[in-house]
Steps between C-alpha positions, in 0.01 A plus 500: 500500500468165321681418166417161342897329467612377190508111459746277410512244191656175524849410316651117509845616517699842536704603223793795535434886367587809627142613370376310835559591873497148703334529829450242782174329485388589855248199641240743690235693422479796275428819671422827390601798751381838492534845729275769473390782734793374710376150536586159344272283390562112364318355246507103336535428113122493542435818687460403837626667717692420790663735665439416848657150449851625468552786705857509490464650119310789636779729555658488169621795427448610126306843375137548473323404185771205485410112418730194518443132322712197661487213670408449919705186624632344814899447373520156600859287492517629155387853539257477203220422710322190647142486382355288788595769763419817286151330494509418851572895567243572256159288600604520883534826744726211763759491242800658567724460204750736358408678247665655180335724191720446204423807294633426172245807302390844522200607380417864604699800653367769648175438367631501122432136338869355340362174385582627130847537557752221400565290791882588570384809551248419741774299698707839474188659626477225800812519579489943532237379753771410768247255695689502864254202653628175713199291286600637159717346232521726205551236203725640237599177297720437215541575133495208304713137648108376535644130438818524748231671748283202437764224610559693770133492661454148392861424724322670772169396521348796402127542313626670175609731325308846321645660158362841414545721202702765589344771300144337543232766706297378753168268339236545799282190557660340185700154464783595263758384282747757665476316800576147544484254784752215426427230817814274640188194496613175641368189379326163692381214425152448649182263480166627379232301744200669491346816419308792707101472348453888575779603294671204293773622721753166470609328811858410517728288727896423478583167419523351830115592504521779728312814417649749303231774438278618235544581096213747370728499159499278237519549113134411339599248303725315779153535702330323239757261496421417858189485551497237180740303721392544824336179700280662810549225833282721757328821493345701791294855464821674393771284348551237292779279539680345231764208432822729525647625139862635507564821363791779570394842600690806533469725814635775712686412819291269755344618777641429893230235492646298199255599281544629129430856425324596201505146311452499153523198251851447287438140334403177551724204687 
């Protein structure tokens, strides 16, 4: 059985309350799990499924009727997960990566739906579960210390950190308030130099000049702003290249290839 997850709003910067439980923001990819007539089934944010991908979940042991929400990752040096190999395990049957489903939400028992019920008592309800499984990490997460938690992921490299309302139920297929996604973003100074014609996807290098990826982002008013400025030296059937224009952008980690992950513009240099 599918349920849609609840989504996550973005926050700029954690703040401390005891009205929030601080998770780790695990870099994977969300996965719904579900068991009925003795077999478990695995399901994407956007209900695909995938259960014979990760076969090592199948024996979970958990009651009939029952359905998790969490996060599939391959640990990594950090143990929060490294996206490159979780989508390495994902698109490709060769790939042998370990695997580990953070399950941080439960959404059904027994076949009775909890997703009204506050969500300390739905960690209560996880925890009752006593999941016994070598690729499960039960996330149970803190009250409150969202900014000390914060540092401490930025220190260590890690994606983020999640704050949920403690007595908040369970919004399916909803982006709320009651849960926010603050991002430990780093920051790099990069040259625009052309852009993608299919798209207006922006072309980027570092400032050496070598290549540094792709930004699909950009405010429309900074857009504006650049194509006013822009002066086109060559074009070909799919990009246009431009005399470079400075700018900062803010990203997630880069990739093993040196490239930056999920650009998006910050301001002008």
């Amino acid at each position: 059985m599918f349920i849609s997850p609840m989504l996550l709003e973005s926050a700029k910067k954690p703040f401390n309350s005891d009205d929030y439980i601080t998770e780790t923001k695990f870099d994977g990819i969300r996965l719904i799990a579900s068991k009925n007539n003795g077999l478990i089934r695995l399901y994407t944010r956007h209900n695909n499924e995938v259960t014979t991908k990760f076969p090592e979940l199948l024996t979970i042991e958990i009651p009939d009727g029952t359905v998790l929400d969490g996060e599939l990752i391959v640990p990594g040096s950090t143990g929060a997960g490294d996206f490159e190999a979780v989508m390495e395990r994902f698109q490709s049957r060769k790939s042998f990566h370990p695997i580990a489903f953070c399950v941080f939400d439960v959404l059904r028992i027994d076949g009775v739906t909890v997703t009204s019920r506050p969500l300390h008592e739905r960690k209560e309800l996880l925890a009752d579960l006593k999941i016994d499984h070598p690729n499960i990490k039960v996330v149970e997460g803190v009250r409150g210390h969202a900014a000390d938690y914060f540092e401490l992921v930025c220190k260590n490299k890690i994606e983020g950190i999640v704050m949920k309302r403690a007595d908040a139920p369970y919004a399916e297929n909803k982006r709320s308030g009651r849960w926010l996604k603050i991002v430990n973003y780093e920051y790099t100074d990069v040259l625009i130099t052309g852009l993608r014609k299919e798209d207006n996807a922006l072309l980027l290098s570092y400032m050496d000049g070598q290549y540094a990826g792709v930004m699909e982002f950009m405010p429309h008013g900074e857009r504006r702003k650049l194509h006013a400025d822009r002066v086109i030296v060559e074009e070909t059937e799919k990009y246009a290249y431009i005399e470079p224009i400075g700018c900062r952008v803010k990203h997630r980690f880069k990739t093993k290839n040196g490239l930056l992950r999920i650009p998006s513009f910050h301001e002008w240099r």
